[in-house]
C-alpha positions in Angstrom: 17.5 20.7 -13.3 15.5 22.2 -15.9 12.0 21.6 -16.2 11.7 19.2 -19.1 14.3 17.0 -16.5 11.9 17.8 -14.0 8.5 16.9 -15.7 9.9 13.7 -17.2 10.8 12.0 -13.2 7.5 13.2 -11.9 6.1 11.2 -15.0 8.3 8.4 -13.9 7.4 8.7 -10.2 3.8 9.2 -11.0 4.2 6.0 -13.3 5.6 3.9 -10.3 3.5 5.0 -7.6 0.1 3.7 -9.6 1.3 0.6 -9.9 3.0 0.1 -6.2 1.9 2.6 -4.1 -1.9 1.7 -3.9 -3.5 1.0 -0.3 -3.6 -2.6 -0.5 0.2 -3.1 -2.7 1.9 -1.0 0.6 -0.2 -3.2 3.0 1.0 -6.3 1.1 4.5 -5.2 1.2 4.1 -4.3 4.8 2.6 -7.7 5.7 5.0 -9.4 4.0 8.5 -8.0 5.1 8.5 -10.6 8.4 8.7 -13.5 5.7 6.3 -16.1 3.9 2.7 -15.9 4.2 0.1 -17.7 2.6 -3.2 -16.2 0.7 -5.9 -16.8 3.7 -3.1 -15.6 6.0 -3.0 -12.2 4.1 -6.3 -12.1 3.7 -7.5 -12.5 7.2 -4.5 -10.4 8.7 -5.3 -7.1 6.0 -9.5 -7.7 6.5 -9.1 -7.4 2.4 -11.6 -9.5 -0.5 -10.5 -12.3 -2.3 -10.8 -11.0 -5.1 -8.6 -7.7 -4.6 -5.9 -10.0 -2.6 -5.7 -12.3 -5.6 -5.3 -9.0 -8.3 -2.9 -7.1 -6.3 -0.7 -9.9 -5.5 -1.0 -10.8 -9.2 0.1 -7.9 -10.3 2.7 -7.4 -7.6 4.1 -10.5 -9.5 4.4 -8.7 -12.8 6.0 -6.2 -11.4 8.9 -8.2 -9.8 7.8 -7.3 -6.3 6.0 -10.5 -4.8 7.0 -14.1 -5.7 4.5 -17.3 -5.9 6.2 -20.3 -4.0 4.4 -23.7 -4.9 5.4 -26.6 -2.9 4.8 -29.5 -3.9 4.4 -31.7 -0.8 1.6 -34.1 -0.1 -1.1 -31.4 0.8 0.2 -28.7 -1.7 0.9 -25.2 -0.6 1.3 -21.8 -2.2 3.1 -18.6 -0.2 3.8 -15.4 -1.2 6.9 -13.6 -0.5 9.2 -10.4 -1.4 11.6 -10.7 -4.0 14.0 -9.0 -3.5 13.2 -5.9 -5.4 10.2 -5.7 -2.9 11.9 -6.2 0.1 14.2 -3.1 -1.2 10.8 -1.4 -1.4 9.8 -2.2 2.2 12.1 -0.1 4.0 10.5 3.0 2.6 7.2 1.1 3.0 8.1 0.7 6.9 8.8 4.4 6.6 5.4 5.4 5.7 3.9 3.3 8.1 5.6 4.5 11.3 5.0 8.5 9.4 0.9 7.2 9.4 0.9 5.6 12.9 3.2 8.7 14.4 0.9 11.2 13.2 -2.7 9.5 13.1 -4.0 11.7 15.6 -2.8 15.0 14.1 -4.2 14.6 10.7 -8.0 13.3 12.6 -8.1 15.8 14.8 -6.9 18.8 11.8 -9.4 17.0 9.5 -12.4 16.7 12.1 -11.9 20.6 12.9 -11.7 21.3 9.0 -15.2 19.6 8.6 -16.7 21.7 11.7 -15.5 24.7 10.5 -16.6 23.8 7.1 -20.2 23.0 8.2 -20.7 25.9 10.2 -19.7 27.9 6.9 -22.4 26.1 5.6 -25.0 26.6 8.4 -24.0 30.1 8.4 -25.0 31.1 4.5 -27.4 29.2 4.9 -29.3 31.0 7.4 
C-alpha cells in the first residue's frame, strides 16, 4: 500500500470515528443492541444530560445509525432503536466493551503508578 493509499483510509477512519466513536454514540450503541429503548430509559441507564442524549441520538439519526419510532397510540410514545447499519456497528462496539471491562484494572493500576512516579519526578527537582 503506498502511502498516499495509506493517508487517504486514516483520513477516512479518522472521518468515521468523530462522528461514531465518541463516549456517549458507543454507549448508545451499546445500550441499544438488547432492542427498543425510550429517551428517559437511556438517559437514566447511561447517567447522561438531556441535552447530550437528545444531540447524540440526533445525530446518530443522520448518520443512519439510530432510528426514531413514533407510535401513535393513545398516550403517544417515541423509542429509539439500531438500524441496521448500527446494529452492524455493535458487534465491534461489544468488542470494545468486553477489551475496557477485561483490562480496567491494568490500565488504573499502570496509570496510577505513571502519576506516582511522575510526582515524585516532580518533588524530586523540586527539592
Amino acid at each position: 500500500m503506498s502511502g498516499t493509499e495509506f493517508s487517504s483510509q486514516c483520513q477516512v477512519i479518522n472521518s468515521v470515528l468523530a462522528r461514531v466513536g465518541d463516549r456517549w454514540s458507543v454507549q448508545i450503541i451499546f445500550a441499544l443492541g438488547n432492542g427498543p429503548k425510550r429517551f428517559n430509559a437511556l438517559k437514566r441507564d447511561l447517567g447522561i444530560t438531556q441535552r447530550v442524549l437528545a444531540k447524540t441520538l440526533r445525530d446518530l439519526q443522520i448518520d443512519g445509525l439510530v432510528m426514531r419510532q413514533e407510535s401513535a397510540d393513545l398516550l403517544p410514545k417515541v423509542e429509539y432503536e439500531l438500524t441496521e447499519l448500527g446494529r452492524s456497528f455493535r458487534g465491534p462496539v461489544l468488542a470494545l466493551a468486553e477489551w475496557a471491562i477485561q483490562n480496567a484494572a491494568a490500565i488504573c493500576t499502570l496509570s496510577q503508578t505513571a502519576t506516582s512516579a511522575r510526582l515524585s519526578l516532580m518533588e524530586a527537582a523540586a527539592e
